[in-house]
VOKOL-730627 format. One line per field, with one value per atom (N, C-alpha, C, CB): atom name; residue in one letter; y negated, x negated, z negated; residue number from 1. Coordinates in Angstrom, 3 decimals. Glycine has a CB too. Example, Ala and Ser with C-alpha at 12.3 -4.5 7.8 and 13.67 -1.06 7.14 Angstrom:
# residues 2
atome c(N:CA:C:CB:N:CA:C:CB)
residu c(A:A:A:A:S:S:S:S)
y c(5.690:4.500:3.300:4.473:2.250:1.060:-0.030:0.598)
x c(-13.190:-12.300:-13.200:-11.308:-12.850:-13.670:-12.900:-14.084)
z c(-7.800:-7.800:-7.800:-9.046:-7.080:-7.140:-7.870:-5.725)
num c(1:1:1:1:2:2:2:2)
# end
This chain:
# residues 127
atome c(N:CA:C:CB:N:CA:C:CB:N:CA:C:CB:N:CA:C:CB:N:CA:C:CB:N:CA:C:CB:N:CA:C:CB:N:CA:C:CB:N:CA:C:CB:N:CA:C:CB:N:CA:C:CB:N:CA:C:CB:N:CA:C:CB:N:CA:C:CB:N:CA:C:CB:N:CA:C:CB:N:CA:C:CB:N:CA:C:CB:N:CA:C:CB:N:CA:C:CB:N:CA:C:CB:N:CA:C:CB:N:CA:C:CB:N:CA:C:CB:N:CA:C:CB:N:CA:C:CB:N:CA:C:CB:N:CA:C:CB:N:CA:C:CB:N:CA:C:CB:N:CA:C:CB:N:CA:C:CB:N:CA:C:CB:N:CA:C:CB:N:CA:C:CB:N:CA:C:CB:N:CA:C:CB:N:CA:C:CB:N:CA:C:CB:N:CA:C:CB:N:CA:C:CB:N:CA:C:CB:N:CA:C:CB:N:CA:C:CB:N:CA:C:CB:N:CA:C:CB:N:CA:C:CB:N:CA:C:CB:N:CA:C:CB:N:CA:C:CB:N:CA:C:CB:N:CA:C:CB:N:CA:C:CB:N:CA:C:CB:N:CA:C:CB:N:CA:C:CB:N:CA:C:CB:N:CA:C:CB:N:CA:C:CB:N:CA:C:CB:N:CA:C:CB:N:CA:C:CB:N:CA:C:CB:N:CA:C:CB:N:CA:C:CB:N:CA:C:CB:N:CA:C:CB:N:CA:C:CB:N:CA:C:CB:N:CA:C:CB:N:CA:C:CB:N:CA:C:CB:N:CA:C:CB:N:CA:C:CB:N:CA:C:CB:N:CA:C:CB:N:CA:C:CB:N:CA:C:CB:N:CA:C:CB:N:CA:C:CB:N:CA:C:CB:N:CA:C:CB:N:CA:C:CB:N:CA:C:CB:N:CA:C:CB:N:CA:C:CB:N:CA:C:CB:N:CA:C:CB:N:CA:C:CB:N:CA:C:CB:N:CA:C:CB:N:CA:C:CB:N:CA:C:CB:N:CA:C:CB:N:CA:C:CB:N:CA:C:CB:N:CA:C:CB:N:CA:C:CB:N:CA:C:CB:N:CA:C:CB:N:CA:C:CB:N:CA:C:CB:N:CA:C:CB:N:CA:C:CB:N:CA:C:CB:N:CA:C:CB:N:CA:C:CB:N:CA:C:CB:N:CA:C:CB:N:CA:C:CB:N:CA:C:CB:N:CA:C:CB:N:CA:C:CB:N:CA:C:CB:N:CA:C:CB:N:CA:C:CB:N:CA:C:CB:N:CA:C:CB:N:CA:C:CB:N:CA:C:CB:N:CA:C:CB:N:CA:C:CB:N:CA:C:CB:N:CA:C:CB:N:CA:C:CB:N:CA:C:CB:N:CA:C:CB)
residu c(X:X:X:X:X:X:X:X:X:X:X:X:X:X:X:X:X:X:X:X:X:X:X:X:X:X:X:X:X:X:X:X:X:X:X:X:X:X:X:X:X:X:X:X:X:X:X:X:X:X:X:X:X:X:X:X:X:X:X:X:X:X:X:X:X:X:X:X:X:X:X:X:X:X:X:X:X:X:X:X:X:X:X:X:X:X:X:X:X:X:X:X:X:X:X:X:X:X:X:X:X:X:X:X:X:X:X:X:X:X:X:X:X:X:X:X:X:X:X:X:X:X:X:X:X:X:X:X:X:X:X:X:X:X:X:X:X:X:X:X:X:X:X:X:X:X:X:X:X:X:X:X:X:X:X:X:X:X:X:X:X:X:X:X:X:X:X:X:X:X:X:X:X:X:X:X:X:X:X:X:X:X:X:X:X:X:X:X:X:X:X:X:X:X:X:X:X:X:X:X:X:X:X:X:X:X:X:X:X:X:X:X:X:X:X:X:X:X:X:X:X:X:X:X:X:X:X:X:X:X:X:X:X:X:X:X:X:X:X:X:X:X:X:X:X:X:X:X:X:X:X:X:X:X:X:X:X:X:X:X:X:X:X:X:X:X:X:X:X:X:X:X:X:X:X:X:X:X:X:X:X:X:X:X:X:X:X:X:X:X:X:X:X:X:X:X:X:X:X:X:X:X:X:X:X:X:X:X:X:X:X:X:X:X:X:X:X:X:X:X:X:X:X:X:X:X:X:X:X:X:X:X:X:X:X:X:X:X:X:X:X:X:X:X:X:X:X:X:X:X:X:X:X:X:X:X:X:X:X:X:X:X:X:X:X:X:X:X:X:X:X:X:X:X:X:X:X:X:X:X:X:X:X:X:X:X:X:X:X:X:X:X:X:X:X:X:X:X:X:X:X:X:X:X:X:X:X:X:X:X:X:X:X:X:X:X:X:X:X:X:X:X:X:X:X:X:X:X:X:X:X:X:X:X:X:X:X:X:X:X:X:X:X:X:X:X:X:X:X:X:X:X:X:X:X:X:X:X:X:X:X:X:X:X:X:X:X:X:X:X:X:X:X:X:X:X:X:X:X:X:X:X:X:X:X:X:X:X:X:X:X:X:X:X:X:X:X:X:X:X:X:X:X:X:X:X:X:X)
y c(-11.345:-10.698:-9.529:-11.699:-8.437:-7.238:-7.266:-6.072:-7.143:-6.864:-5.261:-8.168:-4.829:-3.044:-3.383:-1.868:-1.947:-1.148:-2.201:0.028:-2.407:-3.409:-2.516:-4.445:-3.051:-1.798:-2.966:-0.199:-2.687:-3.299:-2.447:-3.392:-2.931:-2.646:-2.926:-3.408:-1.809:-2.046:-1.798:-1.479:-2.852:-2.838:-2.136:-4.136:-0.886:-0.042:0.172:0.811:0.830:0.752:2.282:-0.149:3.035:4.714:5.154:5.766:5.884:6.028:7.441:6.440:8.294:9.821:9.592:10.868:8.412:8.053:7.247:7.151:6.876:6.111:7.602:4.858:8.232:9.458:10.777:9.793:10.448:11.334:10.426:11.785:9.106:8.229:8.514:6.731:8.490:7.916:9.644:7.272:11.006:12.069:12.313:13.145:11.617:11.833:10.635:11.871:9.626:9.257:9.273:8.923:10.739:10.935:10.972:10.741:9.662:9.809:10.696:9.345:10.752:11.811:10.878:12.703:11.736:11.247:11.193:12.381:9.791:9.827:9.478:9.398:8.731:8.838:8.559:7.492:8.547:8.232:9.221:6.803:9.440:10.251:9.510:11.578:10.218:9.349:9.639:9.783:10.322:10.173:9.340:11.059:8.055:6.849:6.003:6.887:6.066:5.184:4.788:4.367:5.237:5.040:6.256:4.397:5.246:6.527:5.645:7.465:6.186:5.489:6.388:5.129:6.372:7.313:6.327:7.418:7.196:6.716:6.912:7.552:7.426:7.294:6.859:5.726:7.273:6.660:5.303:6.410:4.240:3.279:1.911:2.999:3.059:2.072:2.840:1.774:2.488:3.031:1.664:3.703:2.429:1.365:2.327:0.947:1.371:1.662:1.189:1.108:2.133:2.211:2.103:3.609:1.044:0.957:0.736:-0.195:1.391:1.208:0.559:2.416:-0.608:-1.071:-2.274:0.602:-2.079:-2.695:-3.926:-2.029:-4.733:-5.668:-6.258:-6.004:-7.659:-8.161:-8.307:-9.395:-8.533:-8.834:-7.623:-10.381:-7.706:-6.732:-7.838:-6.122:-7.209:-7.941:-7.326:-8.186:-8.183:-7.680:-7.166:-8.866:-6.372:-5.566:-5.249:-3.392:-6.148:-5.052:-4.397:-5.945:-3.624:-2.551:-2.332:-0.845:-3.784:-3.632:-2.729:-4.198:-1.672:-0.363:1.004:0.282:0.529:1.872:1.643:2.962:2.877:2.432:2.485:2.755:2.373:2.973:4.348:2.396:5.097:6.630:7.132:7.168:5.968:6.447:6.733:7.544:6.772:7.214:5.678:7.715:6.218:4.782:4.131:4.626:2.927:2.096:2.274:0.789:2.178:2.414:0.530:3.405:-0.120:-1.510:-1.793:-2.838:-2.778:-3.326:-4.808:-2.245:-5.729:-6.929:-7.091:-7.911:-6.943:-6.865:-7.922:-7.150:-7.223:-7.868:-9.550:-6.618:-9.432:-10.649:-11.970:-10.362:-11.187:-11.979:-12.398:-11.648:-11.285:-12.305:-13.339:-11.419:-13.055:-14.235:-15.790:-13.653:-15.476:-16.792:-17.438:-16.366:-16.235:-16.944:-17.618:-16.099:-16.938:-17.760:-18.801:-17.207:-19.418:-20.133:-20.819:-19.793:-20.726:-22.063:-22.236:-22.059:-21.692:-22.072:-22.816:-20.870:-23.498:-24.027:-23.519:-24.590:-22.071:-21.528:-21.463:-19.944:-21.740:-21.385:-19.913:-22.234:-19.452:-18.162:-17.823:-18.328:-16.655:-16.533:-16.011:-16.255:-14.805:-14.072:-13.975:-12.454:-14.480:-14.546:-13.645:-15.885:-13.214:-11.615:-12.352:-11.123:-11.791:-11.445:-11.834:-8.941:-12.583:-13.253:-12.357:-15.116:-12.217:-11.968:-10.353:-13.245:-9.727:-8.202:-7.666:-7.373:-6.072:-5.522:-4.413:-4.696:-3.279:-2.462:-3.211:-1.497:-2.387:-2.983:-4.387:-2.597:-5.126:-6.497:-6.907:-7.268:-7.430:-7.569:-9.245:-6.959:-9.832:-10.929:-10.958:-11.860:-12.350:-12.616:-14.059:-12.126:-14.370:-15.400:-15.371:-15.726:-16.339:-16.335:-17.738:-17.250:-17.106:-17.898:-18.681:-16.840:-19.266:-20.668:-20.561:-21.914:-19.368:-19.286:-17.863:-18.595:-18.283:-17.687:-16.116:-18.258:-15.701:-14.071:-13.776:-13.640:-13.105:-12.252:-11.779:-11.242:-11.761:-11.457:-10.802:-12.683:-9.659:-8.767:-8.203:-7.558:-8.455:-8.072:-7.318:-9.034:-6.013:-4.600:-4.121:-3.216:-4.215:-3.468:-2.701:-4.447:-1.421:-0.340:0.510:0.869:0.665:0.877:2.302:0.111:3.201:4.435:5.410:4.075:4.009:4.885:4.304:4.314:3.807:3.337:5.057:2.210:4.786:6.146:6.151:7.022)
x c(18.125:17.194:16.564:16.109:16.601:16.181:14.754:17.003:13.639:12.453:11.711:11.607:12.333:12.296:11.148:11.590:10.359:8.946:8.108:8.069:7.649:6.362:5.317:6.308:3.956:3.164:1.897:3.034:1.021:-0.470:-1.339:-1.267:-1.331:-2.720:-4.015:-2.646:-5.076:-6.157:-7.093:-6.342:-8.346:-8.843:-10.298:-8.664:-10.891:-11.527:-12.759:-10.892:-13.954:-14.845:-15.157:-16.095:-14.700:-14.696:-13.300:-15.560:-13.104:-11.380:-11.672:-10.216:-12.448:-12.495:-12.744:-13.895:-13.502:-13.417:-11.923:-14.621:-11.320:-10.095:-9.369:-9.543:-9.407:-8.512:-8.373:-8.163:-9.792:-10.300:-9.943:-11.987:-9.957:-9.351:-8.171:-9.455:-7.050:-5.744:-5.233:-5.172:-6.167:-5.635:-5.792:-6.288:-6.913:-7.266:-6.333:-8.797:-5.442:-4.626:-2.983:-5.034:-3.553:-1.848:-0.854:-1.361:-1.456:-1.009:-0.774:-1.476:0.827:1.010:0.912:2.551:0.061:0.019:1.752:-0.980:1.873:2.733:3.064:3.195:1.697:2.180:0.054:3.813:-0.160:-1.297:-2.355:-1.728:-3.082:-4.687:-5.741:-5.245:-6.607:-8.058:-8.696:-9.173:-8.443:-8.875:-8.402:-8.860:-7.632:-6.603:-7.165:-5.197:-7.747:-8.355:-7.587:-8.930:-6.271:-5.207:-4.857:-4.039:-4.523:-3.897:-2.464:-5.786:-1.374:-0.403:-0.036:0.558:-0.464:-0.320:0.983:-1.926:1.572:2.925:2.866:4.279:3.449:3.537:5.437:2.197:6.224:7.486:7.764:7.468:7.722:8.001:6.714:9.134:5.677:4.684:3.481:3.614:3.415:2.543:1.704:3.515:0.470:-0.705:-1.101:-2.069:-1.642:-2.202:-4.077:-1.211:-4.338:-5.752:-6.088:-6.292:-6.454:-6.785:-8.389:-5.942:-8.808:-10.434:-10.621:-11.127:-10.923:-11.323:-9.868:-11.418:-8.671:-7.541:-7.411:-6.733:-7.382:-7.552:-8.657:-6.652:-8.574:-9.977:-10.066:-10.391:-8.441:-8.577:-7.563:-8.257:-7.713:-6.366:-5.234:-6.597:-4.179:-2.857:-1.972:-2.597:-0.752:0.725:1.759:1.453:2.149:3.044:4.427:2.030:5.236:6.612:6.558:8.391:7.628:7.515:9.488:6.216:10.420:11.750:12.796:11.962:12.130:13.000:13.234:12.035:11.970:12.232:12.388:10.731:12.843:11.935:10.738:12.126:10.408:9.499:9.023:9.174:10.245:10.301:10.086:11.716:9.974:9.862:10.963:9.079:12.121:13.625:14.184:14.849:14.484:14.989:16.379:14.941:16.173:17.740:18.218:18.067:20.221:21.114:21.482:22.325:21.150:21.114:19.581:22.018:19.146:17.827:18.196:16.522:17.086:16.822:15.824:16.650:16.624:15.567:14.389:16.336:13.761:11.982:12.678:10.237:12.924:12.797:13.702:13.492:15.129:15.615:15.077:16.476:14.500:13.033:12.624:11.282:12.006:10.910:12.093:10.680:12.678:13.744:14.167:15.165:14.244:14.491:13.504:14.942:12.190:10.982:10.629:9.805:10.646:10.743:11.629:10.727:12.890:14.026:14.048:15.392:13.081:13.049:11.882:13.007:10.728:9.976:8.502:10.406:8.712:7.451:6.001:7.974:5.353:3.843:3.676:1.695:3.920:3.481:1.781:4.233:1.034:0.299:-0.216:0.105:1.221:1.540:3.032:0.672:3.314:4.832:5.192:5.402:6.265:7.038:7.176:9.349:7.346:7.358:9.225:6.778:9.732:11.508:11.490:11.862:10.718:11.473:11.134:11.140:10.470:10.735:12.094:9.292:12.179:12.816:11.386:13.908:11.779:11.218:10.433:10.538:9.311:8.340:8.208:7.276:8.418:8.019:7.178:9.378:5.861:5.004:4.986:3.496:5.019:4.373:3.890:4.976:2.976:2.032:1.888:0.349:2.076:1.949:1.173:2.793:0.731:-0.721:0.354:-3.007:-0.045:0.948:-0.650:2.173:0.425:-0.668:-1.574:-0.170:-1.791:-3.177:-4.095:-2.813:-3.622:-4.112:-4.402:-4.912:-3.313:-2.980:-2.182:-1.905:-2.979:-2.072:-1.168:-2.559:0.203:1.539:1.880:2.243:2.163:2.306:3.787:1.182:4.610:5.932:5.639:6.965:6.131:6.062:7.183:5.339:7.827:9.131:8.831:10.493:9.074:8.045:9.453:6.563:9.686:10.941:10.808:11.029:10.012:9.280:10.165:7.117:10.438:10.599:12.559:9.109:12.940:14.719:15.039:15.520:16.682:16.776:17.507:17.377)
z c(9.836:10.740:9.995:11.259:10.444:10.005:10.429:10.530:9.920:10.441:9.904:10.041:9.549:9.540:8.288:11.414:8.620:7.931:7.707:8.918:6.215:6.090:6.009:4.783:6.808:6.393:6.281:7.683:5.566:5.744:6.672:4.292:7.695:8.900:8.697:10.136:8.149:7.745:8.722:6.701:9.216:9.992:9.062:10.745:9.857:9.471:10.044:9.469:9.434:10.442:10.741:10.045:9.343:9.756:9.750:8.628:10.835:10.694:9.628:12.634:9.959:9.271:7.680:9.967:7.578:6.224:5.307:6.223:5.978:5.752:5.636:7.075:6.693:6.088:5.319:6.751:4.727:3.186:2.431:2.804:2.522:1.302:1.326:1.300:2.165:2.311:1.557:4.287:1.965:1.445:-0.352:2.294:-1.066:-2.104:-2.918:-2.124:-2.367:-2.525:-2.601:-2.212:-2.271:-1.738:-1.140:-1.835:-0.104:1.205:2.162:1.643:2.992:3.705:5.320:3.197:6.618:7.980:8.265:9.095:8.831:9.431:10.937:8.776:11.687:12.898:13.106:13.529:14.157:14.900:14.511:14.684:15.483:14.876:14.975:15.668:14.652:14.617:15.886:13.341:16.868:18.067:18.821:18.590:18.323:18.559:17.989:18.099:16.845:16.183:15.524:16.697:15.102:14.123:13.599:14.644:12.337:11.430:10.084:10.251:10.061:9.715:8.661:10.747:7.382:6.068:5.648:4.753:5.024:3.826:2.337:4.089:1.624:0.041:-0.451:-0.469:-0.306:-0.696:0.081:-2.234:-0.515:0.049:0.356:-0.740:0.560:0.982:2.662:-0.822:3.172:4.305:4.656:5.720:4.845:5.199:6.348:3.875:7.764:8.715:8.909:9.622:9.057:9.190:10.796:8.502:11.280:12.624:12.803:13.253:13.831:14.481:15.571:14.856:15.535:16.964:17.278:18.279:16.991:17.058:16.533:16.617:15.030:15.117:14.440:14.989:14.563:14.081:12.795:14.596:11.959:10.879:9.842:10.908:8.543:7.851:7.960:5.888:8.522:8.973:8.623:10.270:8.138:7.699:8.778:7.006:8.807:10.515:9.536:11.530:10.507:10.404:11.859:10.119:11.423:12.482:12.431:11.863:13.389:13.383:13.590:13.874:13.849:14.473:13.377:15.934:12.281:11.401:9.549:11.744:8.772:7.816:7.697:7.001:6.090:6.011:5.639:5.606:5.688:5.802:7.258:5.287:7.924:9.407:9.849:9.685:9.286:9.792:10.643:8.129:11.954:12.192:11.802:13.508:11.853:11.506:12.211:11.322:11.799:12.544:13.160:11.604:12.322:13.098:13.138:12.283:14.552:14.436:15.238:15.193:14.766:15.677:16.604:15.021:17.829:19.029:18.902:20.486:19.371:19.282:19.999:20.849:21.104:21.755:20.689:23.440:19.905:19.098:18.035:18.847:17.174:16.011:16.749:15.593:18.010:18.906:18.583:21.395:18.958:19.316:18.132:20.082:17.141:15.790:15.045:14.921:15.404:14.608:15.024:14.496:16.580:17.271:16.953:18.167:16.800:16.156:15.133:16.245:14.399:12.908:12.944:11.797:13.988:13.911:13.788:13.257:13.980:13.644:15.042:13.108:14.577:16.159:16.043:15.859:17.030:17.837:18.159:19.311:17.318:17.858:19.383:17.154:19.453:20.813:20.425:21.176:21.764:21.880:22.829:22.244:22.517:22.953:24.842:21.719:24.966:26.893:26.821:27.647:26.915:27.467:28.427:28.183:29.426:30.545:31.282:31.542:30.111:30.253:29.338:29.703:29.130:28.458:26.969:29.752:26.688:25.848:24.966:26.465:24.767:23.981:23.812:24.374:22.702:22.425:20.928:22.501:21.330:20.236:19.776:20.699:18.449:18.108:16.992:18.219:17.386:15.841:15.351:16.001:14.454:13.717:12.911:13.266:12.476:11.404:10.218:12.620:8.964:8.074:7.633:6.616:6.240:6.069:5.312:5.573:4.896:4.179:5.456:1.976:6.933:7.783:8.074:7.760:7.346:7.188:8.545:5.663:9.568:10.577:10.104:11.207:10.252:10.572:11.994:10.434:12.109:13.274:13.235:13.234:14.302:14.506:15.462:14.750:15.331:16.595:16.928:16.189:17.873:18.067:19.322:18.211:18.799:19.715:20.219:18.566:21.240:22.090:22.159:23.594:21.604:21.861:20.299:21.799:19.500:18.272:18.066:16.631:18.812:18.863:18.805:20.794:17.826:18.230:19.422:17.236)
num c(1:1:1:1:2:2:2:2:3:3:3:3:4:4:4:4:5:5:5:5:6:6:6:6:7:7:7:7:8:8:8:8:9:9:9:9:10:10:10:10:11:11:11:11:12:12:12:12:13:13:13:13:14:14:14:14:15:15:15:15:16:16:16:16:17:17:17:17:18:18:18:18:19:19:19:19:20:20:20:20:21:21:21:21:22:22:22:22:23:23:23:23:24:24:24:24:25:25:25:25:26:26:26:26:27:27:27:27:28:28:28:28:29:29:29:29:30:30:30:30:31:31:31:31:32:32:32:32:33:33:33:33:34:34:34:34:35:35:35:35:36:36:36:36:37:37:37:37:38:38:38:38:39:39:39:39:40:40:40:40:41:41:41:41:42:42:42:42:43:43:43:43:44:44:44:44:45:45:45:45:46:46:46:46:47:47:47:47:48:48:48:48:49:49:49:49:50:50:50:50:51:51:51:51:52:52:52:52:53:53:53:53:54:54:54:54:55:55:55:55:56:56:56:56:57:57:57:57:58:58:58:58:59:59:59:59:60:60:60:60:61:61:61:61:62:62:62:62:63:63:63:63:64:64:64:64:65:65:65:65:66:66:66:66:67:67:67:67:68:68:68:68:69:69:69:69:70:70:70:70:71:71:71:71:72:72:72:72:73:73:73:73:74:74:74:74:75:75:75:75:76:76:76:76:77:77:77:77:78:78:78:78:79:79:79:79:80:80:80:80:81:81:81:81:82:82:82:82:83:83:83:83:84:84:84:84:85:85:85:85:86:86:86:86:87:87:87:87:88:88:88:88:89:89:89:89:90:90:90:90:91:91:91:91:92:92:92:92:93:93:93:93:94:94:94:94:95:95:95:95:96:96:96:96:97:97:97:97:98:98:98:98:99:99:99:99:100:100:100:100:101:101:101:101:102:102:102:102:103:103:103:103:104:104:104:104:105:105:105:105:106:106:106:106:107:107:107:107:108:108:108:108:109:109:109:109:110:110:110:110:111:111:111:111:112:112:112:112:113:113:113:113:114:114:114:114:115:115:115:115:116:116:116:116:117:117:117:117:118:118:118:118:119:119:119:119:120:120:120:120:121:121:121:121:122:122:122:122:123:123:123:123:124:124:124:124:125:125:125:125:126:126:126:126:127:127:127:127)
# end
């Protein structure tokens, strides 16, 4: 199972301040603005997302459709097939992907030392 881009999603309380940090770091913008309340900086092979208002906690996100250069894969595992696989492997679903749509499919699991785990397969970024 391919689960693409790891990124750490940092839950923020100033986004404009997150993105004077993320620049004096080195970080280059790679997708969202702060009039979104996101902001998705990179670095080679690391990108951390700075979110406002989005989640409650700092959570681990893959993101199955890309790297982490943002270039997308030429193979991916559809959102709904992770779902099915984490599920037959025994796992609890915090939000379980939608079976019975198509595009966009989101889930979350919380592992055992209660760290959000966020699977995004964002149908917006397939090539």
């Amino acid at each position: 199972m391919k689960l693409g881009a790891f990124c750490f999603s940092l839950t923020v309380k100033d986004i404009t301040a997150s993105r004077t940090s993320h620049e004096k770091q080195g970080l280059q913008q790679a997708d969202g603005n702060a009039r979104q309340n996101r902001l998705i900086p990179w670095n080679a092979e690391t990108t951390i997302g700075s979110f406002d208002g989005t989640f409650e906690r700092n959570t681990l996100a893959f993101n199955p459709d890309c790297t982490n250069q943002e270039t997308p894969l030429r193979e991916l595992t559809e959102g709904r097939e992770i779902h099915k696989s984490l599920k037959a492997r025994g796992l609890a679903l915090a939000v379980e992907a939608d079976e019975t749509t198509t595009g966009q499919a989101r889930l979350l699991l919380i592992d055992p030392d209660e760290n959000p785990v966020l699977i995004n397969r964002d149908v917006n970024r397939v090539p």
